[in-house]
Legacy VTK file of the C-alpha trace (Angstrom):
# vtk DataFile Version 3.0
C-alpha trace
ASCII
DATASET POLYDATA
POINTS 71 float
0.000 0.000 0.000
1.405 3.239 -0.885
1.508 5.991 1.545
1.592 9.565 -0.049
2.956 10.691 3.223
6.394 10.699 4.087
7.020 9.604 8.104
8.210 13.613 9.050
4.314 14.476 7.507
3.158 12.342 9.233
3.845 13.565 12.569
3.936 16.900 11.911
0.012 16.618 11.017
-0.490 14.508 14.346
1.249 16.713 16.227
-0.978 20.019 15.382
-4.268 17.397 17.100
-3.220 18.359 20.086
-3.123 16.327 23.661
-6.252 13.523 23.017
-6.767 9.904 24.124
-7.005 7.119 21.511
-10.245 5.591 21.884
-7.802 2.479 22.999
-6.356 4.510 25.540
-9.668 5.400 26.489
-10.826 1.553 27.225
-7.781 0.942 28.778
-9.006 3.492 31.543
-12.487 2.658 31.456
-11.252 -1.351 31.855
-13.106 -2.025 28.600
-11.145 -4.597 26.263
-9.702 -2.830 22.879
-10.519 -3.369 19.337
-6.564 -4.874 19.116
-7.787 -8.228 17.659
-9.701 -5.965 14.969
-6.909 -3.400 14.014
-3.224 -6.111 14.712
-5.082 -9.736 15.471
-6.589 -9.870 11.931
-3.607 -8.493 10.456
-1.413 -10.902 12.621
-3.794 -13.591 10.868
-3.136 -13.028 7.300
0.462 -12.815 8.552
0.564 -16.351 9.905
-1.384 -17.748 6.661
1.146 -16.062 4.256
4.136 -17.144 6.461
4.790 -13.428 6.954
7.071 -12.486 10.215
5.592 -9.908 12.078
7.387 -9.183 14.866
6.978 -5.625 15.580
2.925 -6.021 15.627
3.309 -9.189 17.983
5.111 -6.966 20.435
2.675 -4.281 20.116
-0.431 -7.031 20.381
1.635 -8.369 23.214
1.848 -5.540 25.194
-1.762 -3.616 24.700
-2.754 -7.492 25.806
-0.745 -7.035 28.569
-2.086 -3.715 29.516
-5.948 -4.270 28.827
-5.393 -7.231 31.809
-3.026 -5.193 34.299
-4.618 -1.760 33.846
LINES 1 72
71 0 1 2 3 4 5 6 7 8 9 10 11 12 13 14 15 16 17 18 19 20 21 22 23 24 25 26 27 28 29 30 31 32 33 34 35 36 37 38 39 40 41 42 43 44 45 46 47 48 49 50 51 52 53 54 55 56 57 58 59 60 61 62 63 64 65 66 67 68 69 70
């Protein structure tokens, strides 16, 4: 997938938001479970099926797990 964005744009943009709360962050608080297995489980999926390494989004999976059941 192409991204017409370069990284630098990226943030720049995000960083003109302003302080806010990812609707994750804000079930984290709330002790709500995430939509993780929607936006890196499924993802992680199609990984495994393709034989696709993906070990940056199974340490991010790993750890908003980890957080959902520690918060």
């Amino acid at each position: 997938i192409a991204i017409p964005q370069t990284p630098k744009a990226r943030v720049e943009m995000a960083s003109k938001i302003g302080y806010h709360k990812t609707s994750m962050q804000q079930d984290i608080e709330a002790g709500r479970p995430t939509e993780i297995d929607a936006i890196i489980g499924a993802i992680r999926e199609i990984a495994l099926w393709i034989e696709m390494p993906t070990p940056y989004l199974n340490t991010l999976y790993s750890l908003v797990k980890m957080k959902e059941q520690f918060y």
